[in-house]
DOTIMAR-921724 format. One record per residue (C-alpha): residue number from 1; residue in three letters; x, y, z. Coordinates in Angstrom, 1 decimal, always signed. Layout:
BEGIN
     i    aa       c1       c2       c3
   NUM   ALA        X        Y        Z
...
END
This chain:
BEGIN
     i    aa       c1       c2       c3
     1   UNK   +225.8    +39.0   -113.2
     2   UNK   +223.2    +37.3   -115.5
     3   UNK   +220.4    +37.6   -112.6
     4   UNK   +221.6    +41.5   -112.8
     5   UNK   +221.0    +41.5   -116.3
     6   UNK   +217.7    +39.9   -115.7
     7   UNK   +216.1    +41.9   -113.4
     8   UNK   +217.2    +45.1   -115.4
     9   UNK   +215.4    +44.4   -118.4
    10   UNK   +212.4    +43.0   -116.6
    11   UNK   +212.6    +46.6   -114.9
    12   UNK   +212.2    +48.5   -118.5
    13   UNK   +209.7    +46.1   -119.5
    14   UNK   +207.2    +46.1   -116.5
    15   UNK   +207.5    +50.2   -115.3
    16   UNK   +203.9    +51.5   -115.6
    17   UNK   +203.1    +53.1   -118.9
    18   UNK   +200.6    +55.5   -117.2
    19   UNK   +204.3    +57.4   -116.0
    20   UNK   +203.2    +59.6   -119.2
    21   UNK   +202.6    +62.7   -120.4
    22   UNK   +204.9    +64.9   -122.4
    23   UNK   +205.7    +65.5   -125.9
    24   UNK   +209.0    +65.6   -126.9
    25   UNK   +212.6    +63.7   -127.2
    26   UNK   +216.1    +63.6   -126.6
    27   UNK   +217.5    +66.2   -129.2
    28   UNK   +219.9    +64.3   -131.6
    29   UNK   +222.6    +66.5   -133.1
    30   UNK   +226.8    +65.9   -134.6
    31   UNK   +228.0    +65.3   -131.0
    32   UNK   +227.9    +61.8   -131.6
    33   UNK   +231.4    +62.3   -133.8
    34   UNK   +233.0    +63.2   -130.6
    35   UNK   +233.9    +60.1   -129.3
    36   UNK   +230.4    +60.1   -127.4
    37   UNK   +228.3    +57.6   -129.9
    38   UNK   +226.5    +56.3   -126.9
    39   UNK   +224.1    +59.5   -126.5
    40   UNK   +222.0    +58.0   -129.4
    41   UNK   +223.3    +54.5   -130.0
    42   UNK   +222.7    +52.5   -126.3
    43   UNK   +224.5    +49.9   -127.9
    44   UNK   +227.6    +51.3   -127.4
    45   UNK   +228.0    +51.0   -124.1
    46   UNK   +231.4    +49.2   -122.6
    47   UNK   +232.6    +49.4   -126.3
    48   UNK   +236.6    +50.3   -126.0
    49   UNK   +239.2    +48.8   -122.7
    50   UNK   +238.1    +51.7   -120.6
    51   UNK   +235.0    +53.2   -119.1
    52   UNK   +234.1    +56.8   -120.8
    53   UNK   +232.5    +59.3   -118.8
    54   UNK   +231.3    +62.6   -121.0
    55   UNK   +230.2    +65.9   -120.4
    56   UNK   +228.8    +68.1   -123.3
    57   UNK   +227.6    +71.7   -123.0
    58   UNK   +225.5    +72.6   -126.8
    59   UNK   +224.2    +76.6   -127.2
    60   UNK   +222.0    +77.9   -129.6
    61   UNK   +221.4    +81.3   -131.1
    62   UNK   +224.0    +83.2   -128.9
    63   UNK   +223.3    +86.1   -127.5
    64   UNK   +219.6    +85.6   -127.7
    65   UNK   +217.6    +85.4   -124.4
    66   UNK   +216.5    +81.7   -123.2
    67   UNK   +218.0    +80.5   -126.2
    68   UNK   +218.0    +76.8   -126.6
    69   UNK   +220.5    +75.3   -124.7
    70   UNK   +221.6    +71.4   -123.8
    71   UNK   +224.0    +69.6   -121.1
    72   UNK   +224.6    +66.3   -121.1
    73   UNK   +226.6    +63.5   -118.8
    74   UNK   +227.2    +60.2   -119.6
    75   UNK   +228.8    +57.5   -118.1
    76   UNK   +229.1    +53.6   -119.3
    77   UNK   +231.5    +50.6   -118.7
    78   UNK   +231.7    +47.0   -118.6
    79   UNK   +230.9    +45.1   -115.6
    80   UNK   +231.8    +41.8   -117.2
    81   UNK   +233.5    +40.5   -120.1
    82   UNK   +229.8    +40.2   -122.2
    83   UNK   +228.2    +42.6   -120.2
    84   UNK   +228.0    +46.8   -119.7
    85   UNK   +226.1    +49.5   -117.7
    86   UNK   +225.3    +52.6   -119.2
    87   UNK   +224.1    +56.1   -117.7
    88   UNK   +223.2    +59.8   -118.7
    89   UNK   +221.5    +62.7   -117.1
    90   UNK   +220.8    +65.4   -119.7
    91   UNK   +219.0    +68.7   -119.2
    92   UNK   +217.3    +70.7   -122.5
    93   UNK   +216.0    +74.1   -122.2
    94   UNK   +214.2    +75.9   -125.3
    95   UNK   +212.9    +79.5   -124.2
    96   UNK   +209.5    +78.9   -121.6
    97   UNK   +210.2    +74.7   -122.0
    98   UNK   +212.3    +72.8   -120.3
    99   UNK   +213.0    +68.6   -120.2
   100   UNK   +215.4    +66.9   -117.4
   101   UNK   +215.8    +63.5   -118.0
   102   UNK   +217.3    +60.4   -117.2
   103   UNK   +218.6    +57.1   -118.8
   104   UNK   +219.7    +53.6   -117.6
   105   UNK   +221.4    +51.0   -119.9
   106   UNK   +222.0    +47.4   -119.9
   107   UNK   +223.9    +46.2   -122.9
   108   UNK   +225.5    +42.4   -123.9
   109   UNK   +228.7    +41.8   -126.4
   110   UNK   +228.5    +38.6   -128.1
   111   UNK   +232.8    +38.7   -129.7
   112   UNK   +233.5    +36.2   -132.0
   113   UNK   +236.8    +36.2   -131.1
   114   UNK   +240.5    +37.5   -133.0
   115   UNK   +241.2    +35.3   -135.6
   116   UNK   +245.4    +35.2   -136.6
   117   UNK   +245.0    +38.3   -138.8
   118   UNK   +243.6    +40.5   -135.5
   119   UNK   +240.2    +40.9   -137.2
   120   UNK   +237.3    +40.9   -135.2
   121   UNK   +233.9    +39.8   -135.2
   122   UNK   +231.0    +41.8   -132.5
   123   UNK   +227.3    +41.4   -132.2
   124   UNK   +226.3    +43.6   -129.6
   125   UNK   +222.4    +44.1   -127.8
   126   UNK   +220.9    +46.8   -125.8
   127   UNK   +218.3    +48.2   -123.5
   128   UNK   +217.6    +51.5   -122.3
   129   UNK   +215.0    +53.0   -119.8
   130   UNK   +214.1    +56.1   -119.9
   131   UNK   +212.6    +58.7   -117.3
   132   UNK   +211.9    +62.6   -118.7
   133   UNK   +209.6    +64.8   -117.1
   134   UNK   +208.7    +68.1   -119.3
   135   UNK   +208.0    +71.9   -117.5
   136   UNK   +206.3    +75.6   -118.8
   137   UNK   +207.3    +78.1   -117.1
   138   UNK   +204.0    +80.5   -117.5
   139   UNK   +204.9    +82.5   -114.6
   140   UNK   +205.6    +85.5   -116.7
   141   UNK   +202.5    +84.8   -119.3
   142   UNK   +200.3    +87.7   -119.1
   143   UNK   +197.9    +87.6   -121.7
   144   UNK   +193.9    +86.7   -119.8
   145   UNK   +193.5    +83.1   -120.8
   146   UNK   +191.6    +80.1   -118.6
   147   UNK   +193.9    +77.5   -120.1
   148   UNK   +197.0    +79.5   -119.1
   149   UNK   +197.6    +78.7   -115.0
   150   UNK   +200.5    +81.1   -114.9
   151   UNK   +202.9    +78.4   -113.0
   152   UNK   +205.5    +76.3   -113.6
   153   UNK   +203.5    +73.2   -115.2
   154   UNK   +205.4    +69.7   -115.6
   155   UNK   +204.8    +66.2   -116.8
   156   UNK   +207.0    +63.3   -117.2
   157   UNK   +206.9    +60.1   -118.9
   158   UNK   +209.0    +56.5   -119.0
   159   UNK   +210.4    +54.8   -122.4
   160   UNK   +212.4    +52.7   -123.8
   161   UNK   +215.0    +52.6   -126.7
   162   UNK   +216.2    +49.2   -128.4
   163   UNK   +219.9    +49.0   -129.8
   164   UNK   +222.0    +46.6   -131.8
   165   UNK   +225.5    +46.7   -133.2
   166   UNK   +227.9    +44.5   -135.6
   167   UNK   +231.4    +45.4   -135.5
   168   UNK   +233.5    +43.7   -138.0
   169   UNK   +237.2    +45.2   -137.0
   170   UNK   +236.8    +48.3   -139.1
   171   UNK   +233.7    +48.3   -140.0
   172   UNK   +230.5    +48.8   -137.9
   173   UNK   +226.6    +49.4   -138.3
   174   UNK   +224.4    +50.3   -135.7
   175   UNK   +220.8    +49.9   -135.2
   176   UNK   +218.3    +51.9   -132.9
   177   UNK   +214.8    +52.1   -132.1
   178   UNK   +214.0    +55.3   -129.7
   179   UNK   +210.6    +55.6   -127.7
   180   UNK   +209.3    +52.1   -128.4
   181   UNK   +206.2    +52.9   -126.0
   182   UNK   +203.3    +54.6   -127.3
   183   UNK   +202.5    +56.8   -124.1
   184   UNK   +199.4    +58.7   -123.7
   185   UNK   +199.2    +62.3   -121.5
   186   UNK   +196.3    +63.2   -120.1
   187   UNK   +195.0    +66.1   -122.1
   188   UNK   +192.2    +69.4   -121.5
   189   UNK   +189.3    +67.3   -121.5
   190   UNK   +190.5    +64.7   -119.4
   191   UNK   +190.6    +62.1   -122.4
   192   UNK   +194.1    +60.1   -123.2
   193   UNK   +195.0    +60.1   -126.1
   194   UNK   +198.6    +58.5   -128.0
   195   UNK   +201.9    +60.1   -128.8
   196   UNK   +203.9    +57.9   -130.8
   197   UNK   +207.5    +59.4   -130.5
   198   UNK   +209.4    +56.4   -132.5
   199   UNK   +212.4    +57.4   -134.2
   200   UNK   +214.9    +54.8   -135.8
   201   UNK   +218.8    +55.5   -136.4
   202   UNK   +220.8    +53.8   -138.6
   203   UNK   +224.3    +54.3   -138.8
   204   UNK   +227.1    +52.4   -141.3
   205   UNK   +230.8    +53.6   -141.3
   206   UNK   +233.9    +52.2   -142.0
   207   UNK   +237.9    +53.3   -140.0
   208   UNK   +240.8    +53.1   -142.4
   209   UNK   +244.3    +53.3   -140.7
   210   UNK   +244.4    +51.0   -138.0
   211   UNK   +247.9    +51.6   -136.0
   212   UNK   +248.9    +53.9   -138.8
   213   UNK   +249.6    +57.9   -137.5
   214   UNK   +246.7    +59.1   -140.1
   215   UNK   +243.3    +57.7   -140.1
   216   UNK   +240.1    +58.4   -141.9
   217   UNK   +236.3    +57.6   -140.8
   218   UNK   +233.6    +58.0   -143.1
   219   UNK   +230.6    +57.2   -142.0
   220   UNK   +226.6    +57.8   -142.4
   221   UNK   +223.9    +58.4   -140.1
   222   UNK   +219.6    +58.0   -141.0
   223   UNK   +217.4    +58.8   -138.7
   224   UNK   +213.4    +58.4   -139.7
   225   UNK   +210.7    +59.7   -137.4
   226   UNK   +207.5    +57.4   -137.5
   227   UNK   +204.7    +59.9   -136.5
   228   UNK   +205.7    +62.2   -138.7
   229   UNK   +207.3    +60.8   -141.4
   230   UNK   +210.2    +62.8   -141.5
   231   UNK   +213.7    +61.2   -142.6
   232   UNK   +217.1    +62.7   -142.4
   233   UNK   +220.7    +61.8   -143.6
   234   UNK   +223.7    +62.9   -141.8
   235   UNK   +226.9    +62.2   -144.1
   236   UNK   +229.7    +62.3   -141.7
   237   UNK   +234.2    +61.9   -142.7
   238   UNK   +236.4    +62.5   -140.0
   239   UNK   +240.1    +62.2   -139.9
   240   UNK   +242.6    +61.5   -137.3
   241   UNK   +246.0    +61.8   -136.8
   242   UNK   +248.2    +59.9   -134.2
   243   UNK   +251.0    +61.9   -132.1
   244   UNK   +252.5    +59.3   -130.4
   245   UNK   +251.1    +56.9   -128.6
   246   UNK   +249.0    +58.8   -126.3
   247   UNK   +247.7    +62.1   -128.6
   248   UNK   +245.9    +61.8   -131.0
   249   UNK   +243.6    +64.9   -132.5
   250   UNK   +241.3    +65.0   -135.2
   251   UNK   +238.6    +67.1   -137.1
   252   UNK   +235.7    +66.0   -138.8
   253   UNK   +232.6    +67.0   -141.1
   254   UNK   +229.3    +66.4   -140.8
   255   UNK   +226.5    +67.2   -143.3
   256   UNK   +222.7    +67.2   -142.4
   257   UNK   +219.5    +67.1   -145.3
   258   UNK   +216.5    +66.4   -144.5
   259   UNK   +213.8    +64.7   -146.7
   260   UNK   +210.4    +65.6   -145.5
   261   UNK   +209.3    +67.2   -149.2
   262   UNK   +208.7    +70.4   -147.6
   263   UNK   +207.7    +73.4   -150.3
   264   UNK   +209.6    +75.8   -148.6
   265   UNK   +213.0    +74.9   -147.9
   266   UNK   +214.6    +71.6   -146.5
   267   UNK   +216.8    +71.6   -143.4
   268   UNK   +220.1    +71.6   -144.0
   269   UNK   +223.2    +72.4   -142.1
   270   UNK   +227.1    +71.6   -142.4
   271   UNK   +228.9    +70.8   -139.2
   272   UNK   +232.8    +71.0   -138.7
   273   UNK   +234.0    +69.4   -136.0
   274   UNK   +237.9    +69.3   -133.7
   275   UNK   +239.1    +67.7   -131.0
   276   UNK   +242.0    +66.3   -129.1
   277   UNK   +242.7    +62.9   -126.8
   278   UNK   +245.6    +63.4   -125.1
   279   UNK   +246.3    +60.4   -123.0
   280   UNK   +242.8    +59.8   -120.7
   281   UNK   +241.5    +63.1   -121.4
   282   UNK   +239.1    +64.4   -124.5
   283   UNK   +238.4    +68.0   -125.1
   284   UNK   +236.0    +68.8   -128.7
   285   UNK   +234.6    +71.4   -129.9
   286   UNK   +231.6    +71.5   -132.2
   287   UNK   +230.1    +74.6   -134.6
   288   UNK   +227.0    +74.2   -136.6
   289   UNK   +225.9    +76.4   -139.2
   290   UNK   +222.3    +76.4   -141.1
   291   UNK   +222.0    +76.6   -144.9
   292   UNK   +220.0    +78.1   -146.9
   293   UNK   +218.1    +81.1   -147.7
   294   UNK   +216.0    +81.0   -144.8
   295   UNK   +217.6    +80.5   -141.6
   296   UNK   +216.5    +80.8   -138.0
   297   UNK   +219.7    +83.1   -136.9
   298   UNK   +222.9    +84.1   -139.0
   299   UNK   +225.2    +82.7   -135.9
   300   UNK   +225.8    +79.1   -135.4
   301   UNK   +225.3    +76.3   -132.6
   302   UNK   +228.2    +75.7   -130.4
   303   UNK   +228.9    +72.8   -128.4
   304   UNK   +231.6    +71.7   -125.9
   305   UNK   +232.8    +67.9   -125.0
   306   UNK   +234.7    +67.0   -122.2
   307   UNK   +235.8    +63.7   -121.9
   308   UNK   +237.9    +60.6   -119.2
   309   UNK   +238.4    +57.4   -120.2
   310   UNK   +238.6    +55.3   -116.7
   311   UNK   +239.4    +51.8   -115.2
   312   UNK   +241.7    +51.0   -118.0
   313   UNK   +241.4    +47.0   -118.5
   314   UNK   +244.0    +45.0   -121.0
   315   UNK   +242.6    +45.1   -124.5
   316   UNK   +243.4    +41.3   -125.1
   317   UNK   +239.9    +40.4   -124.2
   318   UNK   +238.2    +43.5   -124.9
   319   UNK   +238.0    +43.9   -129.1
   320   UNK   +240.1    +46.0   -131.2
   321   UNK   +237.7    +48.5   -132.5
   322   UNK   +239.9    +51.2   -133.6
   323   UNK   +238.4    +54.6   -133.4
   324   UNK   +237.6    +53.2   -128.9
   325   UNK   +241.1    +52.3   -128.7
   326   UNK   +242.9    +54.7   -130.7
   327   UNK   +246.8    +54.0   -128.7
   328   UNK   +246.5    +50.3   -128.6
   329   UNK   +249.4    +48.7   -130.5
   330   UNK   +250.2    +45.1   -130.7
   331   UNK   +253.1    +45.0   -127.6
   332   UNK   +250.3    +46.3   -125.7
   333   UNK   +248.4    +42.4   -125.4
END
């Protein structure tokens, strides 16, 4: 299993950087509250004593034509007791531009053990590839133009995202760095030139109510953009409430400012949040609404999580880390 580990990273490490040439990201929105951290924190992956495999559906300005739209699938698990896999497959449409992409991960838990009070101790690493290729659709583009080819043009380019955890039984922080190669696209005049898509996310929380039938979560997410300086605070509080030992639903409330000293207005948008777990199943649903007085459309964003926790394991030698293994109770190890 360690030469798997290995020959993974030396994979993400040695792919050809020339595999280049779009501009753009994975979007990062609130979805991450749903149980489903691992879309923007690789780290995460094989956190909890089960596999979780995720399916999210996110739709912008409704009732719009080709309004932006986002589906997601992930998939991650332990293969050892130190070490997980990690997968996702996401599609993002925005009117005439499209991105399909695709992501591997290899992660490694370092776990300090229980100590006699049940507390425990995580350092956790990981590595993501990352393979998106980009289209415009200028099929329907009918404006004379030598620059516009009237056909579906696409791209693609490979990167790689750094993550690291510490979990300290209720308590976590995570750390990632997104798009850690500077790619180059080949542009008009045949020249390359750099895109620097780095992003860093930084997120602290803290779960109170550990085997208790309410629970709270407040937590904070930073993310800061490199190329264009733009940084933005997500303050998050979610609270959960146990119904036995296999439900449990919660809602939650996510506020996003941005801080990019723009004269106009700053971005800003509140985001409630419900779902339910009822044994090995996960449903969510997610509504976003803009602030402000200048707003892109009066209606919201909706988005939909399905979720199956699979391959259940005994938790003895897997971590208590409350909010992955919300029905664990002490008989249980």
């Amino acid at each position: 299993m360690i030469r798997l580990g290995i020959f993974f990273i030396g994979i993400l490490f040695f792919m050809p950087p020339q595999l280049t040439g779009a501009q753009g990201t994975f979007p990062i929105y609130s979805d991450y509250l749903s149980d489903n951290i691992y879309i923007i924190h690789p780290t995460a992956a094989g956190l909890g004593n089960s596999a979780k495999l995720r399916l999210t559906h996110r739709q912008q300005w409704s009732g719009n034509e080709d309004a932006p739209a986002l589906q997601t699938i992930s998939f991650h698990n332990r293969i050892t007791e130190r070490m997980a896999l990690g997968g996702m497959i996401f599609n993002d449409r925005n009117g005439f531009h499209s991105q399909l992409g695709v992501q591997a991960t290899y992660a490694y838990h370092l776990n300090f053990g229980i100590d006699q009070e049940e507390t425990l101790k995580q350092v956790s690493f990981a590595l993501s590839g990352s393979f998106t290729q980009n289209s415009v659709d200028q099929r329907s583009f009918t404006i004379p133009d030598p620059v516009i080819s009237r056909i579906v043009e696409s791209d693609s380019y490979f990167n790689v995202d750094f993550s690291t955890a510490y979990f300290n039984y209720e308590s976590y922080a995570y750390f990632t760095i997104r798009n850690l190669l500077l790619n180059t696209r080949n542009s008009v005049d045949s020249e390359f030139e750099s895109i620097n898509l780095r992003r860093y996310l930084l997120t602290l929380g803290h779960f109170f109510g550990w085997r208790r039938r309410h629970q709270f979560e407040p937590s904070i997410m930073l993310q800061y953009v490199e190329r264009t300086k733009e940084l933005t605070a997500d303050i998050n509080f979610k609270y959960y409430r146990l119904l036995g030992e296999d439900k449990r639903v919660w809602l939650a409330a996510s506020f996003r400012r941005s801080f990019d000293d723009n004269d106009v207005q700053e971005l800003s948008q509140i985001t409630p949040i419900a779902g339910i777990e009822y044994k090995r199943y996960l449903f969510s649903y997610t509504y976003t609404q803009q602030l402000g007085d200048i707003a892109f459309q009066n209606g919201g964003y909706h988005q939909f999580t399905l979720g199956v926790n699979l391959f259940y394991k005994r938790p003895k030698d897997r971590g208590y880390i409350p909010q992955y293994n919300p029905f664990l109770f002490k008989k249980q190890n």
